[in-house]
C-alpha positions as CSV (number, residue, x, y, z in Angstrom):
1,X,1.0,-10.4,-6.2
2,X,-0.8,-12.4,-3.4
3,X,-4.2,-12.6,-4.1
4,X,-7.4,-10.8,-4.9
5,X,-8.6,-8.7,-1.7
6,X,-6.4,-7.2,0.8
7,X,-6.3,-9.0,4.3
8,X,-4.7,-6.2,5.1
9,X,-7.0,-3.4,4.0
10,X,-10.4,-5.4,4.8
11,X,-9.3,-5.5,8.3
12,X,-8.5,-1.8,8.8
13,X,-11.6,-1.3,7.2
14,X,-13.6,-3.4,9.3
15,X,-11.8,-1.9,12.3
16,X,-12.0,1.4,11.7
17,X,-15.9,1.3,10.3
18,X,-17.1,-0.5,13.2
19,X,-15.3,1.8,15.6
20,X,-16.9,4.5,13.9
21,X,-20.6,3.2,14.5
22,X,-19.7,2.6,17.9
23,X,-18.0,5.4,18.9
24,X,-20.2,8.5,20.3
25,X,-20.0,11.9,19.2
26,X,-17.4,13.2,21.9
27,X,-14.8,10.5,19.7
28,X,-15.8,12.5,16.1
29,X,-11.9,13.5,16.2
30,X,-10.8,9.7,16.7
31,X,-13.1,8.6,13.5
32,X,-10.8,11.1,11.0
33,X,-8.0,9.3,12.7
34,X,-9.6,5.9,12.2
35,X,-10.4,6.5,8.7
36,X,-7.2,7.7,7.7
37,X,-5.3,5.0,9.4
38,X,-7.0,2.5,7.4
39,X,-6.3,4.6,3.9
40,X,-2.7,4.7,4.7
41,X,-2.8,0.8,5.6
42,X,-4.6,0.4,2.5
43,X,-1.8,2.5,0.3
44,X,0.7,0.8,1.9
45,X,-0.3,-2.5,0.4
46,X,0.3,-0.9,-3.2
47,X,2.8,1.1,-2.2
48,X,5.2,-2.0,-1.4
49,X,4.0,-3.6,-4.4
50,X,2.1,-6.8,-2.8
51,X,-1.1,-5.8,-4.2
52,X,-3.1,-4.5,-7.3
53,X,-5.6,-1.2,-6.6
54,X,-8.2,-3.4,-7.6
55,X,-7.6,-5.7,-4.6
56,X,-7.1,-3.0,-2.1
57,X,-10.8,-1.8,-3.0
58,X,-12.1,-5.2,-2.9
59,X,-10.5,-5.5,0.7
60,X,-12.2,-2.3,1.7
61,X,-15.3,-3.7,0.4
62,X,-15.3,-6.5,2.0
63,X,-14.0,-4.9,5.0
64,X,-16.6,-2.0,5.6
65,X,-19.8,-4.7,5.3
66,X,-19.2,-6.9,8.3
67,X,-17.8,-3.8,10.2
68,X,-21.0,-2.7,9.5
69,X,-22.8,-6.1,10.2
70,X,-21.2,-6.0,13.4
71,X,-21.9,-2.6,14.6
72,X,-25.9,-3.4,13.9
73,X,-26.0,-6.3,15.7
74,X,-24.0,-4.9,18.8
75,X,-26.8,-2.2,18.7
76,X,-29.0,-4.4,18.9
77,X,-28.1,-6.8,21.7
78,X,-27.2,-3.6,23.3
79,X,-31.1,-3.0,23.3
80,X,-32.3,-6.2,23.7
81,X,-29.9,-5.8,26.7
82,X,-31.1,-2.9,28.1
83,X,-34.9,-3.3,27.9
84,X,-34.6,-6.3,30.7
C-alpha cells in the first residue's frame, strides 16, 4: 500500500465539499453528482488495491475540513467584499 490517507480521496473530497458550499440552490442536482463522484473516486482507490479503507476515510477527513475551511473564508471575503 502507499501510505495512510488517500491523495486521492482527500482531494475529491475537498472538491466536491467546497463546491457544495459554494454552489446555490439552482445547482442541488450537481451536489448528488459531486458527492457521488468523490465516493466512486474514493472506492476506486480500494477497489485497485492501492489503499486500506482506513486510509480512504482518513483522506475524506482530511479532505472535507479544508473544503470547508475554504468555503468559509470565500464567504467571507465575499462579504467583506461586498460591503465596500
Amino acid at each position: 500500500m502507499y501510505g495512510f490517507v488517500s491523495s486521492h480521496a482527500a482531494n475529491a473530497f475537498g472538491l466536491a465539499t467546497f463546491l457544495c458550499f459554494v454552489l446555490d440552490d439552482w445547482f442541488k442536482w450537481l451536489k448528488y453528482w459531486l458527492l457521488a463522484w468523490a465516493l466512486l473516486v474514493s472506492y476506486s482507490r480500494i477497489y485497485n488495491v492501492v489503499h486500506y479503507p482506513g486510509d480512504v476515510i482518513g483522506g475524506a477527513v482530511i479532505g472535507v475540513l479544508p473544503g470547508w475551511a475554504v468555503a468559509k473564508l470565500y464567504f467571507y471575503i465575499e462579504t467583506k467584499r461586498l460591503k465596500t
